[in-house]
C-alpha positions as CSV (number, residue, x, y, z in Angstrom):
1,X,-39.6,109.3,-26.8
2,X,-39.2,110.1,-30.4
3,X,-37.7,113.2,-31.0
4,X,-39.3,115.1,-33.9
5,X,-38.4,118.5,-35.9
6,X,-38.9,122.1,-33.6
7,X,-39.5,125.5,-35.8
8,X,-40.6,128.6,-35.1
9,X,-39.0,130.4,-38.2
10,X,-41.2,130.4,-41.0
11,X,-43.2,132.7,-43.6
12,X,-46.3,132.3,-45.3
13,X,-47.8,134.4,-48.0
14,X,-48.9,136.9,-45.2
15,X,-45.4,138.5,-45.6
16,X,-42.8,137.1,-48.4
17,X,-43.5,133.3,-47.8
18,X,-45.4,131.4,-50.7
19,X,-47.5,129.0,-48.8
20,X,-50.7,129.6,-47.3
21,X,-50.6,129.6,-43.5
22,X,-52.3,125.7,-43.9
23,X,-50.2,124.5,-46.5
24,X,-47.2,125.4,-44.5
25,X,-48.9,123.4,-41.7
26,X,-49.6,120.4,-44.0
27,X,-46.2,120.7,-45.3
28,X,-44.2,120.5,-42.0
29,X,-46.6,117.6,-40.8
30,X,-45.3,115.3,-43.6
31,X,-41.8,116.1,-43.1
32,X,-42.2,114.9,-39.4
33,X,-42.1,118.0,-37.7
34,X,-43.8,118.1,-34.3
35,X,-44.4,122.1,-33.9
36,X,-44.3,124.5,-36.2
37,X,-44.4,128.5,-36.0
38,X,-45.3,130.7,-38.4
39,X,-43.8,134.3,-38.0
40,X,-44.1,136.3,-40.3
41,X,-42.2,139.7,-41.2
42,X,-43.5,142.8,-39.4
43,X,-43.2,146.2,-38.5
44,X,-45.8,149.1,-37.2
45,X,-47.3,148.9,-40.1
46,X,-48.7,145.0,-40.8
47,X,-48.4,143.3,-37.3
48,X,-52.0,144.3,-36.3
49,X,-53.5,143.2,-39.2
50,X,-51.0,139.6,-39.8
51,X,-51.9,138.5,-35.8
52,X,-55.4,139.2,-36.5
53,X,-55.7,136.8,-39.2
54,X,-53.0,134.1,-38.0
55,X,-54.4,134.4,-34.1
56,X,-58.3,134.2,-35.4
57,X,-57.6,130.9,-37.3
58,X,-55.2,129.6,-34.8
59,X,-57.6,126.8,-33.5
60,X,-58.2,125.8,-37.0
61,X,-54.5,125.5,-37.6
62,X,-54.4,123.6,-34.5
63,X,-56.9,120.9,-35.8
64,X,-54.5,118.0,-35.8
65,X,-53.2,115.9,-33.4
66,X,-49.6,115.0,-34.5
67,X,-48.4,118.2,-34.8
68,X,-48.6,122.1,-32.4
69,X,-48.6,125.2,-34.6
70,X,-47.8,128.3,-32.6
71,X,-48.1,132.1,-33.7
72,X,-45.4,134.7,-33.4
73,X,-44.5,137.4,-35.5
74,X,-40.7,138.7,-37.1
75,X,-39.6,142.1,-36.6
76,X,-37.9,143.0,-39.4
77,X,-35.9,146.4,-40.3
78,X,-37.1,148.3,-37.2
79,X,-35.0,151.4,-36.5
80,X,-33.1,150.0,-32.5
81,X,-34.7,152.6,-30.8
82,X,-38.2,151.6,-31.6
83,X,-38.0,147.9,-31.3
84,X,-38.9,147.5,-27.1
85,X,-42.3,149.7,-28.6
86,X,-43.0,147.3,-30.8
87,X,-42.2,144.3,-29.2
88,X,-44.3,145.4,-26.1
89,X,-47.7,146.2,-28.9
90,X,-47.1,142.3,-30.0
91,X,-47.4,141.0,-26.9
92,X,-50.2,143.0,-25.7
93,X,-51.9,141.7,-29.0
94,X,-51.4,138.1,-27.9
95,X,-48.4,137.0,-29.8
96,X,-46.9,133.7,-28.6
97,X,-43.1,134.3,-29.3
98,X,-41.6,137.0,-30.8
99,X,-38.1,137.0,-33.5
100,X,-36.0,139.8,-34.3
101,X,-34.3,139.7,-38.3
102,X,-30.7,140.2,-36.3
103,X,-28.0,141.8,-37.8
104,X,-27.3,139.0,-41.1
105,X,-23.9,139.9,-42.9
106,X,-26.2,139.9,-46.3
107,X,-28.3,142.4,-45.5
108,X,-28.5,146.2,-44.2
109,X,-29.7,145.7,-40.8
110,X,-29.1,148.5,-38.7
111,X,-26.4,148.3,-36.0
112,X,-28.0,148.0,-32.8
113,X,-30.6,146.0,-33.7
114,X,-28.9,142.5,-31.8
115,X,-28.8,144.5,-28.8
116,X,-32.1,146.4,-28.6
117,X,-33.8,142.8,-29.5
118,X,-31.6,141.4,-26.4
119,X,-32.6,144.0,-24.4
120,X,-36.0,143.8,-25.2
121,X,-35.9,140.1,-24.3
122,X,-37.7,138.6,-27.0
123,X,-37.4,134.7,-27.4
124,X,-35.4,134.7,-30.4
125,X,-32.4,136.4,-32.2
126,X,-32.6,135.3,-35.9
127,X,-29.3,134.8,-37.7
128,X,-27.5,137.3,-35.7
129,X,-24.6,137.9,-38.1
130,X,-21.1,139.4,-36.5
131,X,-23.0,139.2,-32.8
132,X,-20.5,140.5,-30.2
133,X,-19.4,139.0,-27.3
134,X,-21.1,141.4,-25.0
135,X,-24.0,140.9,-26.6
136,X,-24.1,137.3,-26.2
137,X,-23.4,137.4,-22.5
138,X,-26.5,139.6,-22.3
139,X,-28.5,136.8,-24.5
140,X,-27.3,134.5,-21.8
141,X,-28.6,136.9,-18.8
142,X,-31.9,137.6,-20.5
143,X,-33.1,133.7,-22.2
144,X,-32.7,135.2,-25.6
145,X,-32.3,132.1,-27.9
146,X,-29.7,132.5,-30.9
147,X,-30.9,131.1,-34.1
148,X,-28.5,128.7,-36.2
149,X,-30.0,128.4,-40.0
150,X,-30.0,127.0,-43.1
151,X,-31.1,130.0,-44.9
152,X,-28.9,130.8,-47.7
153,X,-26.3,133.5,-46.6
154,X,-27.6,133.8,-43.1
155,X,-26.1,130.4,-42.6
156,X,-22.7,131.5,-42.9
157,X,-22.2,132.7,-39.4
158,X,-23.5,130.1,-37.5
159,X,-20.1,128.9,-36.8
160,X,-19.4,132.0,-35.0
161,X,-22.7,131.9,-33.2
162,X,-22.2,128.6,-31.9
163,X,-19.0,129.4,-30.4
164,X,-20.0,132.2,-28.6
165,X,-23.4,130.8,-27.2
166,X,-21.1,128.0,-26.3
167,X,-18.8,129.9,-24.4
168,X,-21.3,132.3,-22.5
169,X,-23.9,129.9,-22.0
170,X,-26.3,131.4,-24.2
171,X,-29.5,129.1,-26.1
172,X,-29.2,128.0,-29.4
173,X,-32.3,127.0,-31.5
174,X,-32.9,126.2,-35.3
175,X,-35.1,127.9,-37.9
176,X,-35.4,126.7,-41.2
177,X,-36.3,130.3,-41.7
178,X,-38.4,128.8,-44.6
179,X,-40.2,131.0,-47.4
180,X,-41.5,127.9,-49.7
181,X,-42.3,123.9,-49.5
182,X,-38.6,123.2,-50.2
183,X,-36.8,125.3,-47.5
184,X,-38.8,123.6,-44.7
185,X,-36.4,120.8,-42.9
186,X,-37.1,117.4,-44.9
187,X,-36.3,115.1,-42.3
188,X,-35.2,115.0,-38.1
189,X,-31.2,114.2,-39.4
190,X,-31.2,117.6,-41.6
191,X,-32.5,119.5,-39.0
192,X,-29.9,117.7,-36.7
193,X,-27.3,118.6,-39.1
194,X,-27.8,122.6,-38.6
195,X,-26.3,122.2,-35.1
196,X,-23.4,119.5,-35.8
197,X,-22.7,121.4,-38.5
198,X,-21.8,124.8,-36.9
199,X,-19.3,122.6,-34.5
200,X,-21.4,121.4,-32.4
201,X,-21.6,117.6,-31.0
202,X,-24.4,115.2,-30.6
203,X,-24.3,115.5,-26.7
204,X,-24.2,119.2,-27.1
205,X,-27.1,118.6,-29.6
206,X,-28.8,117.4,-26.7
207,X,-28.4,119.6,-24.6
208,X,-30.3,122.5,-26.8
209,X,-32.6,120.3,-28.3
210,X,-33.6,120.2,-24.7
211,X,-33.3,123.7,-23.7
212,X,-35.9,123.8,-26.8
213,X,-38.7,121.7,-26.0
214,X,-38.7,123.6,-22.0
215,X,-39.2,126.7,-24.7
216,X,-41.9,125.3,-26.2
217,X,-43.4,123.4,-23.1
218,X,-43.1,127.8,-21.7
219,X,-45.1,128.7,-24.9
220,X,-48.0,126.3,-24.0
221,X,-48.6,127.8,-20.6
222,X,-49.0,130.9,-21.4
């Protein structure tokens, strides 16, 4: 079977992205991707109002047949303490996935926030920075996947990710974390090249890329 492009990290204009939810959508379909996630930036403030529009026009979104758009939702900048409160009101609201913004070296993230978002057990740690050792056994335990990226500045720990999810047995998955037409992944090999690129081989490539698609297949049944 032909594998195609996976991502669930990307912004529309509904937070900081530029693309309409649609375009972004149209977009990934002629770059070959075969599901794509929008997931925009929230806090208490917007996610009632973002998953009301991007869950209401979720069929229409879902229109074509080549390609599976799913609808989750970024936390982004939550004090640690609050984030299990939040996390719960998105589910509740019908969210499909939910990211944390992890603790990137290039921005003031809180300390704390890896492990409340771990201990929260949402499906995905963005660009978790510095991410301990301790916290990555606990992202093992819990099926928290650990995004690798090509996000400027993000991208510069992936190495360090890698290693660790390696060595605890953690899952890896890739986000283009994409904000405009040109950040979304242009073809399968680039989006390949996230995961050999933070020291990874093609059978370990594999390996994730299937760990992955049993994510997504999870996402459908639910």
């Amino acid at each position: 079977m032909e594998r195609r492009i996976i991502d669930l990290h990307n912004h529309t204009f509904f937070s900081d992205g530029e693309l309409i939810p649609n375009e972004l959508v149209q977009s990934a379909r002629f770059k070959g991707y075969s599901v794509v996630g929008i997931s925009d930036h929230v806090d208490f403030t917007n996610y009632d109002e973002i998953l009301n529009k991007l869950l209401g026009a979720k069929e229409f979104l879902n229109s074509y047949d080549d390609i599976n758009v799913f609808i989750g939702v970024e936390i982004t900048h939550v004090k640690p303490s609050l984030i299990e409160k939040l996390v719960y009101k998105i589910r509740e609201k019908g969210a499909e996935y939910v990211i944390v913004h992890g603790e990137t070296i290039i921005e003031p993230v809180e300390k704390g926030t890896n492990r409340a978002a771990i201990d929260s057990c949402v499906d995905i740690l963005a660009h978790p920075g510095f991410i301990s050792d301790e916290d990555v056994k606990l992202a093992s335990k819990n099926n928290v996947f650990l995004e690798l990226t090509k996000r400027k500045g993000h991208s510069l720990t992936n190495g360090h990710v890698a290693r660790l999810a390696q060595k605890y047995s953690a899952p890896l998955i890739v986000g283009s974390d994409s904000h405009t037409y040109s950040d979304i992944y242009s073809s399968f090999e680039e989006y390949k090249s996230i995961f050999l690129g933070s020291g990874l081989d093609d059978k370990e490539f594999d390996f994730y890329y299937k760990k992955v698609m049993g994510k997504i297949e999870s996402i459908k049944i639910l």
